[in-house]
N, C-alpha and C positions, 0 to 999 in steps of 0.2 A: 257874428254868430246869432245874435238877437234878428236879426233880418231874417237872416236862415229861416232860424225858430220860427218866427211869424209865417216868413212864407211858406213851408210844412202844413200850418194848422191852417191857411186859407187852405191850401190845396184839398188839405184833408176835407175841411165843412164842404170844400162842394163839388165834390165826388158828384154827385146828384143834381147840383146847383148849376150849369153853366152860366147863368145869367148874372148870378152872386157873384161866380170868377170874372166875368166881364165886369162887370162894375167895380173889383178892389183891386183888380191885376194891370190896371191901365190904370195913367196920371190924369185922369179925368179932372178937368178944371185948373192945374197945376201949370205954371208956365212952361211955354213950349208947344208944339205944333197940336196939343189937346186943349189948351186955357179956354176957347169959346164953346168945349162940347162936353155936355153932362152927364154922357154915355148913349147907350142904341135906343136907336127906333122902334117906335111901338111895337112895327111888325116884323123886325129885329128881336126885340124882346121875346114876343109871342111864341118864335120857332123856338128862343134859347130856352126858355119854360118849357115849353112838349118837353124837348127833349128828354130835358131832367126829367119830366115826371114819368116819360117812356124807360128811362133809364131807372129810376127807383124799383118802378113795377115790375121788371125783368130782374132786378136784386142779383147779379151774376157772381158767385161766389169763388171766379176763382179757377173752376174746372168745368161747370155740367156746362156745356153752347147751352146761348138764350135767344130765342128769336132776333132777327136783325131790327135791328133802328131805322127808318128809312123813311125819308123825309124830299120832298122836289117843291120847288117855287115857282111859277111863271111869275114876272114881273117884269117891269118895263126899263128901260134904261135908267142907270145912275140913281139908284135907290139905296148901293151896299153890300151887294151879293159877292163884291170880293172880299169886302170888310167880315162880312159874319166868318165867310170861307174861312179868313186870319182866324180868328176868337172862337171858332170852333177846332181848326189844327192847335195853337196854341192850347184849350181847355184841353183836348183830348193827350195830347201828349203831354200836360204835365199832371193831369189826373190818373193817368193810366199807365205806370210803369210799363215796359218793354211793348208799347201800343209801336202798329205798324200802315202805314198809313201811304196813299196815292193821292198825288191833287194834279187833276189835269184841265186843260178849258179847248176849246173849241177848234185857235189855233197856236203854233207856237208864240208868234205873237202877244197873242192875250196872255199867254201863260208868262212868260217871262216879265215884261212889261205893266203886268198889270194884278193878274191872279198872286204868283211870286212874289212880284215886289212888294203887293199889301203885305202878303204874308211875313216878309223879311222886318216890313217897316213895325207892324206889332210886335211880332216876336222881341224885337231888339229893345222895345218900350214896356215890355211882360214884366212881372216881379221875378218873374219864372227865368229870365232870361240867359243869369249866370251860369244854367242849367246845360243849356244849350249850345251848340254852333252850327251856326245857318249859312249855307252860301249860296251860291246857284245849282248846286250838284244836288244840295239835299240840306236834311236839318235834323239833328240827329244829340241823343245824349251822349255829355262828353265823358263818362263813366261805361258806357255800354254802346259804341257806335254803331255794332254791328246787331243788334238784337230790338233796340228803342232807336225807330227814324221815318220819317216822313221824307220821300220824293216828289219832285217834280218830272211827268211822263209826259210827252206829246201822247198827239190821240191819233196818229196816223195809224191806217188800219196794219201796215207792215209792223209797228209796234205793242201792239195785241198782248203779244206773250210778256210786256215789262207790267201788265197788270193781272197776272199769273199765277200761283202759288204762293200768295200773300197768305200766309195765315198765322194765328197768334192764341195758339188755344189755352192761354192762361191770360190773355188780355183782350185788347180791342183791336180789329183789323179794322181801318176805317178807306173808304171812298169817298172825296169829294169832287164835282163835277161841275165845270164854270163855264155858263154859255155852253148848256149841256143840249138844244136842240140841234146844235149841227154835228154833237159827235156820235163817230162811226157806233151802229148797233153795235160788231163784234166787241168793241171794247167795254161795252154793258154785259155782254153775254160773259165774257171769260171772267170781268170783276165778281159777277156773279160766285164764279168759285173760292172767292175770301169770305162768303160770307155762313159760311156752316159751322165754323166753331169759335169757341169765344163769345165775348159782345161786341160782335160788329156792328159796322155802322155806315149808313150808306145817302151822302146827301147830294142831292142833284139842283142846279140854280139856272134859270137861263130866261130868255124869251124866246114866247113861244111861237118861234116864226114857221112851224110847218104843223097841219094837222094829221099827220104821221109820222112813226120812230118812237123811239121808247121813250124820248121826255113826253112827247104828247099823250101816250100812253098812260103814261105813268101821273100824269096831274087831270087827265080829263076821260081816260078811254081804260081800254079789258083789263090794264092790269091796275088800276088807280085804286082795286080793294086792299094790296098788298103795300100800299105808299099813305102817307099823309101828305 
């Protein structure tokens, strides 16, 4: 019950904080496949920071939609980008009661094998964890499966419509996107429609192997006033 307790009142301080949640929600330093690592990278840190402070400023009470969140990285190989992907699904779904949530990457491959399985392997090391049940299907509260849960979607473009009428207008609808320059525009286009009500949230990671498509777009071209 005391654990419980505790982990409540982390969750609650940081509502706002994702970076605070990464640093007390994982055994950082602790024996076990954490003991040589003292938490993220600079430039790890830096996005979980925005965030929050993008998240404060929008103050979402609940009902009125607040502006989306929306965030894209170019970066280069083996830097993290499925790590943060973990610590940002994990922060959001256990800050955000009945949040609803897509993480998709590039190809199934990546997604299962690598996006997923980060995400399986935090989740399972989370404070948060007893919260939860995570498989390959999905990841989802064990009190409310059907209303609080995150998916794993391929991005084939015939799969479009599974990133469709996500909305959650008393929480967070959230997209993440891993090895986001080779995927299909539509499936940008239709996620698009999660993000009008609520505090959505919409973050995209990849290298940026083409100077066209909406990641290039979105970190260096027309639409980069509407991203960080």
């Amino acid at each position: 019950e005391d654990v419980t307790r505790d982990t409540v009142e982390l969750v609650r301080l940081c509502h706002y904080d994702p970076l605070k949640f990464v640093l007390h929600a994982y055994p950082w330093e602790q024996e076990g496949w954490l003991q040589h690592d003292k938490g993220p990278d600079t430039w790890q840190a830096e996005v979980l920071q925005w965030i929050g402070e993008e998240a404060k400023k929008r103050a979402f009470d609940g009902h009125t939609p607040v502006l989306p969140i929306r965030k894209a990285v170019s970066s280069g190989h083996g830097v993290g980008k499925s790590t943060i992907i973990a610590w940002l699904t994990d922060f959001i779904m256990s800050t955000r009661p009945h949040s609803k949530g897509v993480v998709t990457a590039n190809t199934s491959v990546q997604l299962e094998t690598k996006t997923w399985t980060a995400i399986t392997r935090w989740t399972q090391s989370c404070l948060t964890a007893p919260w939860f049940t995570i498989n390959s299907a999905r990841m989802y509260h064990r009190q409310f499966p059907k209303s609080w849960f995150v998916t794993p979607q391929t991005c084939r473009e015939e799969n479009s419509e599974a990133f469709a009428g996500q909305h959650a207008k008393d929480s967070t609808s959230f997209y993440l996107f891993d090895e986001d320059s080779a995927i299909p525009e539509i499936i940008h286009t239709v996620a698009e429609g999660g993000m009008t009500d609520g505090e959505p949230m919409q973050f995209r990671f990849g290298n940026c192997t083409r100077n066209n498509g909406s990641f290039y777009e979105a970190c260096f071209g027309r639409t980069k006033a509407h991203w960080n």
